[in-house]
MARVO-293621 format. One record per residue: x, y, z of N, C-alpha, C, O in turn; residue in one letter. Coordinates in pm, whole numbers, padded with zeros to 5 digits, always signed. Layout:
XYZXYZXYZXYZA/...
# end
This chain:
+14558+04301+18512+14562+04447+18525+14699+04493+18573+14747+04449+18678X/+14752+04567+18508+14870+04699+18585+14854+04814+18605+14820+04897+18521X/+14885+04840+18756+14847+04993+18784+14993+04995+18844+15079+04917+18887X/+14962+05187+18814+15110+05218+18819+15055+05346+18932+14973+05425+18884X/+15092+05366+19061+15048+05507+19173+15196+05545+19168+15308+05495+19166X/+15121+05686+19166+15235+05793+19198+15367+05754+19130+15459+05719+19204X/+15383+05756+19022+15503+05704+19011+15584+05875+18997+15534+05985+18974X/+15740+05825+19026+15819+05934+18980+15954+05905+18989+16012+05857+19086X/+16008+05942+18866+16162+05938+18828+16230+06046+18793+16178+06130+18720X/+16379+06065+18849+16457+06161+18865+16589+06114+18783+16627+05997+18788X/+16659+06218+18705+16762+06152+18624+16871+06270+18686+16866+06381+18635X/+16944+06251+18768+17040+06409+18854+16898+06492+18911+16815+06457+18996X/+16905+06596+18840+16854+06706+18932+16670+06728+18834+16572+06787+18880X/+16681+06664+18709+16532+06656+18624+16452+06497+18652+16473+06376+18643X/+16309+06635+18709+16206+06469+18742+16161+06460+18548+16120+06537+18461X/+16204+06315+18560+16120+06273+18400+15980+06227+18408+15904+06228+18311X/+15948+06185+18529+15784+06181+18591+15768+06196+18694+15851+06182+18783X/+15607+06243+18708+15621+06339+18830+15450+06318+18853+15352+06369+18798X/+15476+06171+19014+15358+06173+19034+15228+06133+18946+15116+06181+18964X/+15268+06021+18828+15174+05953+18745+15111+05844+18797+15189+05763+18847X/+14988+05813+18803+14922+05705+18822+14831+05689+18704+14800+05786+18633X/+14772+05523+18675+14724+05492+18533+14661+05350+18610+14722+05280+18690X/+14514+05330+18558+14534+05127+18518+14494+05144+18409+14430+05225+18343X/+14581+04983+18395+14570+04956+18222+14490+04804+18249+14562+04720+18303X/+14371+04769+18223+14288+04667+18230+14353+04553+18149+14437+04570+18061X/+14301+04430+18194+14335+04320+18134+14207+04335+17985+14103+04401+17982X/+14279+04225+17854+14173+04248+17751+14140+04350+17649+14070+04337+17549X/+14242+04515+17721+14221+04598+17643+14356+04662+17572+14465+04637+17623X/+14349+04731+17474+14503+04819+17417+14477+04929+17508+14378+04997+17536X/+14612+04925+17549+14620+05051+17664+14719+05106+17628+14825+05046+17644X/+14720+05293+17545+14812+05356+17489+14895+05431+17552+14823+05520+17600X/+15005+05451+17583+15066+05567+17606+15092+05661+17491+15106+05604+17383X/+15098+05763+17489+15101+05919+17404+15161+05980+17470+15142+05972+17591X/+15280+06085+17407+15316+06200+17374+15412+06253+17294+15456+06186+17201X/+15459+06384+17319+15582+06376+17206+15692+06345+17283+15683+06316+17403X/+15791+06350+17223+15953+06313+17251+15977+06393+17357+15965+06515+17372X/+16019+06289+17440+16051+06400+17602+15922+06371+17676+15957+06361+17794X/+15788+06352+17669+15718+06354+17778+15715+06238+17890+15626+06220+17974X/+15836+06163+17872+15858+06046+17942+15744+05932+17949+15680+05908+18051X/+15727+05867+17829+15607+05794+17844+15736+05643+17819+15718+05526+17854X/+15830+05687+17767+15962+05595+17735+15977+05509+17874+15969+05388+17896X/+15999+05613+17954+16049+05630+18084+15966+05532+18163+16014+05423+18196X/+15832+05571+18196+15719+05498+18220+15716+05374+18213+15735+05303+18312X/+15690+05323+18083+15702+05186+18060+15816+05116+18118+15802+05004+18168X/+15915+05168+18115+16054+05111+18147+16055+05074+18288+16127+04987+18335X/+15947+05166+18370+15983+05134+18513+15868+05050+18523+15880+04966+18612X/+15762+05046+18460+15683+04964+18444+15726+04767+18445+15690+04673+18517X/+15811+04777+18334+15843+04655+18284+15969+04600+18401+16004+04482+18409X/+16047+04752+18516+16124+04688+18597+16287+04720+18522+16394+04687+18574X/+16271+04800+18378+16377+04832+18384+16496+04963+18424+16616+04985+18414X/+16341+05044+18487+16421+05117+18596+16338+05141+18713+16216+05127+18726X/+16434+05183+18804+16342+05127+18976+16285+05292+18977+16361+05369+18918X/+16139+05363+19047+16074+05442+19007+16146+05498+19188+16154+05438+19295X/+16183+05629+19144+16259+05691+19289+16124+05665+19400+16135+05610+19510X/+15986+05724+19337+15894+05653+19516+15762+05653+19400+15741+05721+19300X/+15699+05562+19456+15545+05490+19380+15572+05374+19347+15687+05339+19321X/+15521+05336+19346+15497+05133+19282+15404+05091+19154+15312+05157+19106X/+15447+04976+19117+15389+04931+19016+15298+04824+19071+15343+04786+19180X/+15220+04780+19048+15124+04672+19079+15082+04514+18934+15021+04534+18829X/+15116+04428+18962+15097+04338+18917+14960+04244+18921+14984+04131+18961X/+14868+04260+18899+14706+04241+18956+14734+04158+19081+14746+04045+19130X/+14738+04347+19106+14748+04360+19239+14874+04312+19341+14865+04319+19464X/+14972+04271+19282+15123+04253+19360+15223+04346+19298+15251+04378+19182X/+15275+04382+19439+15361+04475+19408+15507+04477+19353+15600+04462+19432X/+15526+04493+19232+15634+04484+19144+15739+04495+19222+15813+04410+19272X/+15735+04654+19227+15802+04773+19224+15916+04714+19337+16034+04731+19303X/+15896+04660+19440+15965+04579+19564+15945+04448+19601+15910+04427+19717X/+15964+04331+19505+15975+04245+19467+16145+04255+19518+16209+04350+19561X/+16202+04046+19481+16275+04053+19534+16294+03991+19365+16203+03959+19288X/+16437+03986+19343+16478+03931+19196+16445+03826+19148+16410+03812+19031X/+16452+03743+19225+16356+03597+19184+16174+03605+19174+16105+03536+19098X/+16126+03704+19266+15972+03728+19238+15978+03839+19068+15908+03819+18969X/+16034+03899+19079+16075+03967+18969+16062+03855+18829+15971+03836+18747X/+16172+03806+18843+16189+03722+18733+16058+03668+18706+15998+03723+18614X/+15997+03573+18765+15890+03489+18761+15795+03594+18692+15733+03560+18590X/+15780+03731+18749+15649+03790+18645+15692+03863+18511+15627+03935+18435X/+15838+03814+18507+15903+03865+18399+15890+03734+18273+15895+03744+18151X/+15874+03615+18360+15841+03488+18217+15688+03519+18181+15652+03477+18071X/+15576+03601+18273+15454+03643+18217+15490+03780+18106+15395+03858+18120X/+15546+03813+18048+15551+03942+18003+15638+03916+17875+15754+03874+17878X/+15535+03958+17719+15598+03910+17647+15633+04112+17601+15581+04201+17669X/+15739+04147+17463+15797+04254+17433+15758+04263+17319+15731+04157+17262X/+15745+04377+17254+15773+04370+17103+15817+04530+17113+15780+04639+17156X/+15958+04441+17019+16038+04624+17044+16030+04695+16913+15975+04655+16810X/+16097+04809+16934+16051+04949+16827+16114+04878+16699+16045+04901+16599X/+16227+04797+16674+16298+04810+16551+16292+04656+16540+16377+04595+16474X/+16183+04587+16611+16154+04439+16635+16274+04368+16698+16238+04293+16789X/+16385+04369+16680+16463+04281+16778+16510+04150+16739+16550+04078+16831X/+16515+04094+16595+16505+03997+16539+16686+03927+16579+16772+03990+16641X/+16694+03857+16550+16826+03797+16551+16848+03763+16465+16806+03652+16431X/+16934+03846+16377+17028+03831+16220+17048+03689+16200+17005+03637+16096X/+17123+03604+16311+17170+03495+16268+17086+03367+16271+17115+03259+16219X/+16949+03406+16357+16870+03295+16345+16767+03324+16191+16748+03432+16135X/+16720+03207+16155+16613+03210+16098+16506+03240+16221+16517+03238+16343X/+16395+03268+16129+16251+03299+16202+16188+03181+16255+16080+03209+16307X/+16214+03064+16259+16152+02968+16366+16258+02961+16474+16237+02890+16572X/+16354+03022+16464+16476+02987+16594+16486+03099+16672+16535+03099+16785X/+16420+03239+16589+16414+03340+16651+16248+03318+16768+16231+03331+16889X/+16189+03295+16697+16041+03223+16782+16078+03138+16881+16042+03158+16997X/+16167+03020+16843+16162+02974+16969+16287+02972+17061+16346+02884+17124X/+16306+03125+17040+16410+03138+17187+16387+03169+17297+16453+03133+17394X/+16237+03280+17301+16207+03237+17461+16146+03097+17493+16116+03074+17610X/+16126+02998+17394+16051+02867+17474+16234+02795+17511+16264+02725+17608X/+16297+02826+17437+16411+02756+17528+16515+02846+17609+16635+02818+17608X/+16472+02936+17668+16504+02999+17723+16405+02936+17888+16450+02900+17997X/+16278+02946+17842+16190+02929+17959+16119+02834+17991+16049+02843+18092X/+16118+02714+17911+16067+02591+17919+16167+02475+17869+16264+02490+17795X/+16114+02342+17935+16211+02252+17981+16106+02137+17838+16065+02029+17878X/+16082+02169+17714+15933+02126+17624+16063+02042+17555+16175+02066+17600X/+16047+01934+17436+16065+01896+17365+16071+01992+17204+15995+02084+17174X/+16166+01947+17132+16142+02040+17050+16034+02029+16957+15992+02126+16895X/+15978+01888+16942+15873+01903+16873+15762+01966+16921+15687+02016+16838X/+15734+01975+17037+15629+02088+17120+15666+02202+17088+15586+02291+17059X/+15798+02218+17087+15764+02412+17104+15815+02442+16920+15868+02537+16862X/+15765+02308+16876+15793+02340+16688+15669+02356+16706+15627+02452+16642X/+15570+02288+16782+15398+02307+16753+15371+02440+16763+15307+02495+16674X/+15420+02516+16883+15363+02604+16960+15437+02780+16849+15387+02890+16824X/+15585+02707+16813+15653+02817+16696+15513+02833+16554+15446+02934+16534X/+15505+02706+16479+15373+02665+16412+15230+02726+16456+15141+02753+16376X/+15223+02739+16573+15100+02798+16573+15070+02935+16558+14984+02975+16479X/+15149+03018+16643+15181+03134+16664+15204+03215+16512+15151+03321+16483X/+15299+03136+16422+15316+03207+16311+15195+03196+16224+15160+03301+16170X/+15124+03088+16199+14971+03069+16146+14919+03163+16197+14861+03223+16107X/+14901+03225+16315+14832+03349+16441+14837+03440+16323+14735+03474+16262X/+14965+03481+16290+14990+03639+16250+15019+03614+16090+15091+03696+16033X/+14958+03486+16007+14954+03497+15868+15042+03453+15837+15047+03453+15714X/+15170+03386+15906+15303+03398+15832+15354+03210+15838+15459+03169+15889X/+15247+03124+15771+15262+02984+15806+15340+02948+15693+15309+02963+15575X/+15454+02895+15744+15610+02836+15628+15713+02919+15597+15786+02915+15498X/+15716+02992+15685+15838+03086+15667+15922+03068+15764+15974+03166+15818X/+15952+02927+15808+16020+02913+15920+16224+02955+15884+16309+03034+15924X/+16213+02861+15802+16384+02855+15735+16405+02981+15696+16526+03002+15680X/+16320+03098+15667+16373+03248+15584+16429+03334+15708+16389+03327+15824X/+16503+03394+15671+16623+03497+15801+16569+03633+15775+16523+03679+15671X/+16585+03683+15885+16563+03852+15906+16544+03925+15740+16453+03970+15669X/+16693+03903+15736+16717+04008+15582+16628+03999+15476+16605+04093+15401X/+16563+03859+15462+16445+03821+15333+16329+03854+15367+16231+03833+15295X/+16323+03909+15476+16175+04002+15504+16154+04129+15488+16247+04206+15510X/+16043+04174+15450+15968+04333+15486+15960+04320+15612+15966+04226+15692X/+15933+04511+15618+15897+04567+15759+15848+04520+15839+15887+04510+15956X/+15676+04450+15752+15612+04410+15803+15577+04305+15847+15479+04285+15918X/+15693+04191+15788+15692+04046+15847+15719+04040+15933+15676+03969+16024X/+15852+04159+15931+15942+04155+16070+15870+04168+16216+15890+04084+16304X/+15802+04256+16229+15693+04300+16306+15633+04151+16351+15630+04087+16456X/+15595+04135+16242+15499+03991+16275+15552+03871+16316+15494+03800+16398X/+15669+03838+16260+15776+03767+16358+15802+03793+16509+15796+03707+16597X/+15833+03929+16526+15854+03973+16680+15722+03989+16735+15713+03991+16858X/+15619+04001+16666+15485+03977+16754+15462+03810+16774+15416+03770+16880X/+15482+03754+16710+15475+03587+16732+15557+03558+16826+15524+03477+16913X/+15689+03625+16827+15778+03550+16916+15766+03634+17082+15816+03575+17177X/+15698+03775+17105+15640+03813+17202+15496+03741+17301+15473+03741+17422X/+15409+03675+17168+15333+03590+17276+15362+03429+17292+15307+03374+17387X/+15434+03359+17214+15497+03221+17189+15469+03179+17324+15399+03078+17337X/+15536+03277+17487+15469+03201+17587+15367+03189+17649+15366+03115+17747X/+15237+03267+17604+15101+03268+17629+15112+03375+17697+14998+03395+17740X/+15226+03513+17759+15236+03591+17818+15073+03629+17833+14973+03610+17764X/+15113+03722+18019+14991+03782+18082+14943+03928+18044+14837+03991+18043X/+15067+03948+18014+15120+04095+17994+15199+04108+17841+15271+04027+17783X/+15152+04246+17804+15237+04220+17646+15254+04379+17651+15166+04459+17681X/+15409+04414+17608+15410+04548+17621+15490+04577+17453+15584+04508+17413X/+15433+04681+17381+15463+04684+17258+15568+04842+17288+15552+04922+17380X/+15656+04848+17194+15734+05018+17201+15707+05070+17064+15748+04974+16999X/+15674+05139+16995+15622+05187+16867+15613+05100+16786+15698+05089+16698X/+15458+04976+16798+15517+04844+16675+15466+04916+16558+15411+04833+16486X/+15459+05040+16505+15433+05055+16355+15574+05167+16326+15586+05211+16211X/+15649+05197+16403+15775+05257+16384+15817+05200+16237+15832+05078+16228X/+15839+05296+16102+15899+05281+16000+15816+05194+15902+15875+05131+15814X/+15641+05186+15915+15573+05069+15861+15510+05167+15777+15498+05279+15827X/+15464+05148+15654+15343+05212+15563+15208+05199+15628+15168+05098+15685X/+15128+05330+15611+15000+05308+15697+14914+05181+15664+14835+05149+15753X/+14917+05111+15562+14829+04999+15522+14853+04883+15617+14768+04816+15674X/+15052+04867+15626+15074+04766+15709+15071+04799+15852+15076+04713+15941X/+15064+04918+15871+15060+04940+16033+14918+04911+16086+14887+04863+16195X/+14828+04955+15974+14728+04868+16029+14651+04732+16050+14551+04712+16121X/+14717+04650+15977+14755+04512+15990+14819+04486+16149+14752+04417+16226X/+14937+04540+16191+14993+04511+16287+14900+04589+16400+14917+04532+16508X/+14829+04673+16410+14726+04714+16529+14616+04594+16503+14592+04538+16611X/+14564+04554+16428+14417+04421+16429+14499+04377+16495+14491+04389+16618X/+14609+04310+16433+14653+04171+16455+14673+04161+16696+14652+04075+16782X/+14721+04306+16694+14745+04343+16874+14602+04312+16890+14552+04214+16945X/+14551+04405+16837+14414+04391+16917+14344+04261+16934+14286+04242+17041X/+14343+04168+16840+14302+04043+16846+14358+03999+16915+14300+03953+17014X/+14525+03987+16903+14548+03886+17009+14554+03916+17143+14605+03836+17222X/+14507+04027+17181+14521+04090+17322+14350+04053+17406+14340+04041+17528X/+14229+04041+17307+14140+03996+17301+14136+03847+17323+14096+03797+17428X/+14184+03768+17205+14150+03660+17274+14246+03545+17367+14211+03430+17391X/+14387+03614+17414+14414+03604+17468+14418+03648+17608+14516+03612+17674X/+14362+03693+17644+14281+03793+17743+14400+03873+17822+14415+03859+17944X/+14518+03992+17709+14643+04011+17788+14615+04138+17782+14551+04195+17693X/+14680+04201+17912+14728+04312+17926+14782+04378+17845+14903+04387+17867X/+14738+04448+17727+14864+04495+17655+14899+04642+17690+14786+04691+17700X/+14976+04727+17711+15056+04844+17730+15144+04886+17548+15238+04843+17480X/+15067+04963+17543+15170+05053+17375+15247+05164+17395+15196+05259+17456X/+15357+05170+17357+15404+05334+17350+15373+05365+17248+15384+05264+17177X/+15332+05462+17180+15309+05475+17014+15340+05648+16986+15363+05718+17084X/+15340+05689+16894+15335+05791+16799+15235+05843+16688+15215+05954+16638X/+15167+05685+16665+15061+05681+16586+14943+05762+16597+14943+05786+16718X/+14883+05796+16569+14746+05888+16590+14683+05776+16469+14561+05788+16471X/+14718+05692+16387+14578+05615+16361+14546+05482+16463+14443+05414+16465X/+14679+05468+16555+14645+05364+16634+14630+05419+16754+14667+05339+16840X/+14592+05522+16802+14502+05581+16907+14391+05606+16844+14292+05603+16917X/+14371+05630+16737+14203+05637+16675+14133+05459+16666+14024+05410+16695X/+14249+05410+16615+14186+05238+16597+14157+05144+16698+14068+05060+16685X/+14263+05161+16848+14245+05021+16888+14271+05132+17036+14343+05092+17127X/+14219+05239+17042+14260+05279+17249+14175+05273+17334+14130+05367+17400X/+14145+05155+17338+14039+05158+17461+14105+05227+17609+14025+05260+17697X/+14200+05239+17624+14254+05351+17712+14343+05429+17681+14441+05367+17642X/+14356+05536+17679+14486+05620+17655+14511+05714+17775+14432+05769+17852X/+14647+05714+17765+14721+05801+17860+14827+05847+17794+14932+05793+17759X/+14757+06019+17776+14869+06123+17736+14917+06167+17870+14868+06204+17977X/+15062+06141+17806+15178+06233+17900+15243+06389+17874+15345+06377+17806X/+15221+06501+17899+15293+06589+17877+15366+06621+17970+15322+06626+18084X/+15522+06657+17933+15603+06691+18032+15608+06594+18172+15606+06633+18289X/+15612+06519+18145+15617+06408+18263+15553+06392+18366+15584+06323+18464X/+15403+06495+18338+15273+06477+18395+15174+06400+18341+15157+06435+18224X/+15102+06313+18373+14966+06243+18351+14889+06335+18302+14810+06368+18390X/+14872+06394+18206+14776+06528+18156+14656+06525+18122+14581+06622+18127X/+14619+06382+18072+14478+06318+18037+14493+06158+18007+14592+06096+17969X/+14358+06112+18038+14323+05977+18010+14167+05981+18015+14089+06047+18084X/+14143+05855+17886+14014+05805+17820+14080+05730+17729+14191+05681+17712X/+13906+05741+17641+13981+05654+17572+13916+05720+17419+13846+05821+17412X/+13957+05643+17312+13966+05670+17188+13808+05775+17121+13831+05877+17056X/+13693+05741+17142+13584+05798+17136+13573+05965+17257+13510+06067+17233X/+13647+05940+17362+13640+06066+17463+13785+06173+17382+13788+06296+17398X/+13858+06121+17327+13920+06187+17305+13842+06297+17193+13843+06419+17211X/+13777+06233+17078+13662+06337+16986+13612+06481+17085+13597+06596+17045X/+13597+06434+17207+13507+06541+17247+13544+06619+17399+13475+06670+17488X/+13736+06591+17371+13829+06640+17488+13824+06793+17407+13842+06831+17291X/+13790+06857+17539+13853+06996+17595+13984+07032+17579+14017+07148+17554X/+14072+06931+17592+14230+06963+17716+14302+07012+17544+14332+06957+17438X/+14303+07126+17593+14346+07180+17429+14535+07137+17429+14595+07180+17330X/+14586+07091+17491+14734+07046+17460+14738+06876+17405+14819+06811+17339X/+14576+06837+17485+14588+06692+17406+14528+06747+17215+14591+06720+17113X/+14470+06779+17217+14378+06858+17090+14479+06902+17017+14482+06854+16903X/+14581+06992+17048+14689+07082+16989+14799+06897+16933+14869+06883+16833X/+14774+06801+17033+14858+06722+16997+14812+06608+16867+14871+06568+16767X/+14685+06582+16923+14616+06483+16810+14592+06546+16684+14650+06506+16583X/+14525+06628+16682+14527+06733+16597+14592+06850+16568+14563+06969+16581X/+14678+06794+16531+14821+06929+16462+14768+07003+16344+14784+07124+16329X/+14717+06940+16277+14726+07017+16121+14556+07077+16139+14472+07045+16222X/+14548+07172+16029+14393+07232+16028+14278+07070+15943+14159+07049+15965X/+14354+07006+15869+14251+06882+15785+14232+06845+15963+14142+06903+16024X/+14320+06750+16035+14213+06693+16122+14161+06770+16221+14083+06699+16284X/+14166+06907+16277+14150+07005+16344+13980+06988+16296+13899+06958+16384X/+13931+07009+16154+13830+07011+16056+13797+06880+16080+13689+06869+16137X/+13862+06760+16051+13833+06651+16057+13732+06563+16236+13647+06475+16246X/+13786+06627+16312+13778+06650+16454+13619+06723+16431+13522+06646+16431X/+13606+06806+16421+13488+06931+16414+13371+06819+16376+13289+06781+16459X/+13376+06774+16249+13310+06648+16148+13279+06573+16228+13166+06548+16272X/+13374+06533+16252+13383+06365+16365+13233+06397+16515+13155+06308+16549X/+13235+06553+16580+13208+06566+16699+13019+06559+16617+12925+06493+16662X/+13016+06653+16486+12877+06680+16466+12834+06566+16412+12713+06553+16430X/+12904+06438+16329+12865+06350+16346+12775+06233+16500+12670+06167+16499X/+12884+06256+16615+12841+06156+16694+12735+06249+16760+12670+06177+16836X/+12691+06367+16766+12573+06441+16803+12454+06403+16742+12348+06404+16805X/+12463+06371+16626+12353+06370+16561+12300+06503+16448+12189+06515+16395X/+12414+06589+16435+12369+06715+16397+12388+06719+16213+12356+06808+16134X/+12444+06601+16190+12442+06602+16012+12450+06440+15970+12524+06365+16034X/+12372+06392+15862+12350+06294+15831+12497+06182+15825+12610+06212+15787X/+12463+06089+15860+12546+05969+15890+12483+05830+15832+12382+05843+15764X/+12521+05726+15848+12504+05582+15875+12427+05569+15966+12331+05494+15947X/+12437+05633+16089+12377+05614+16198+12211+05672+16168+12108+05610+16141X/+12233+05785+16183+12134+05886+16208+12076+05877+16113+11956+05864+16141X/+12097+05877+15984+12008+05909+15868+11866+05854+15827+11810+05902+15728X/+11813+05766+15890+11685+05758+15955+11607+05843+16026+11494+05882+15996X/+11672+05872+16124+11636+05982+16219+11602+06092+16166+11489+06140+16159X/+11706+06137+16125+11711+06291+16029+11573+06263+15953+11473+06316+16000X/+11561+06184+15844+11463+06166+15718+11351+06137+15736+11268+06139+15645X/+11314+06095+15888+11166+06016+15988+11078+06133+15937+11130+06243+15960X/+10929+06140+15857+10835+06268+15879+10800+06321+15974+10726+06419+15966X/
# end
């Protein structure tokens, strides 16, 4: 688990958060939301330790990050795997050398071990024999899947993603949300998302936390959001009048008030 109290950050004279607290459970996708500017960027960053939060703490199940000393730091920094917005690949490696640079970065293994452990990981995410191919001979979506392989390679506790469907076609972005969700499941990790997505807050949020304006403005999760009030989260998920309509559908569905999958027994009973 990571919980984050009171957090708040000041950049000169503008707070970019102000007084946020969140837990994000072990086992589940835990989303951050909003638009550009609501500091959810920000958040994570002080989250992960890459910026110190002016007063509040971060919690590490249950140890406190936030004032750690650099060496306690580090150590929960080899639990914590990344997957960044534009994946992060390294041009000059091939994709098994890009995989196994945090194992030689952080383990003292043989290389035929951490060829097992490169081997396994890429089998994980579909992509078994593509060790020798380089950045450039991939799609979007390998790429992704490369930097998701090479984010859990160390069995990380913690997995923090920054928009992993940034620049992906909706078919493959949803490939890359299963693939989180599974492995956040049966690896039993913490995962933390920044996203943009509204189909991967509909698909995989077992928690979400919208930020507006660098306030905590709401949290639930993917099913509570159908039947949120907070008309700035509403105004946000639903921008356009189709899912505004789509939303409406969605609510008289889980009521019971027009035939479904579910219900349609019910309804048709004499």
């Amino acid at each position: 688990m990571i919980e984050v109290k009171n957090i708040q950050k000041q950049f000169g004279d503008k707070t970019v958060i102000e007084d946020v607290s969140a837990s994000m459970e072990t086992g589940r996708c835990n989303l951050i939301i909003g638009a550009s500017g609501s500091g959810k960027t920000v958040l994570m960053k002080c989250m992960v330790g890459l910026l110190k939060p002016d007063r509040g703490e971060v919690y590490y199940n249950g140890t406190d990050f936030t004032n750690m000393d650099a060496a306690q730091k580090t150590q929960i920094r080899k639990e914590i795997g990344m997957l960044f917005q534009g994946s992060a690949l390294f041009d000059s490696l091939n994709v098994e050398q890009n995989i196994m640079f945090p194992l030689n970065m952080f383990t003292q293994d043989s290389f035929t071990t951490k060829l097992k452990r490169v081997n396994a990981v890429l089998e994980r995410v579909n992509l078994a024999g593509v060790n020798k191919k380089f950045p450039a001979e991939l799609s979007g979506g390998m790429k992704k899947r490369v930097a998701l392989a090479r984010a859990v390679v160390l069995n990380p506790k913690y997995l923090f993603c920054d928009e992993p469907n940034s620049g992906l076609d909706p078919q493959t972005s949803l490939v890359i949300d299963k693939l989180i969700r599974e492995l956040t499941v049966e690896y039993n990790i913490t995962t933390v998302i920044n996203t943009h997505d509204m189909n991967s807050v509909m698909e995989i949020g077992d928690y979400i936390l919208y930020m507006y304006q660098g306030k905590k403005e709401w949290e639930g999760t993917r099913k509570d959001i159908i039947f949120s009030k907070n008309q700035l989260l509403n105004d946000f998920i639903f921008a356009s009048d189709f899912l505004k309509d789509a939303k409406d559908m969605r609510m008289l569905e889980e009521t019971g008030k027009i035939p479904n999958e579910r219900n349609m027994d019910e309804l048709t009973r004499p």
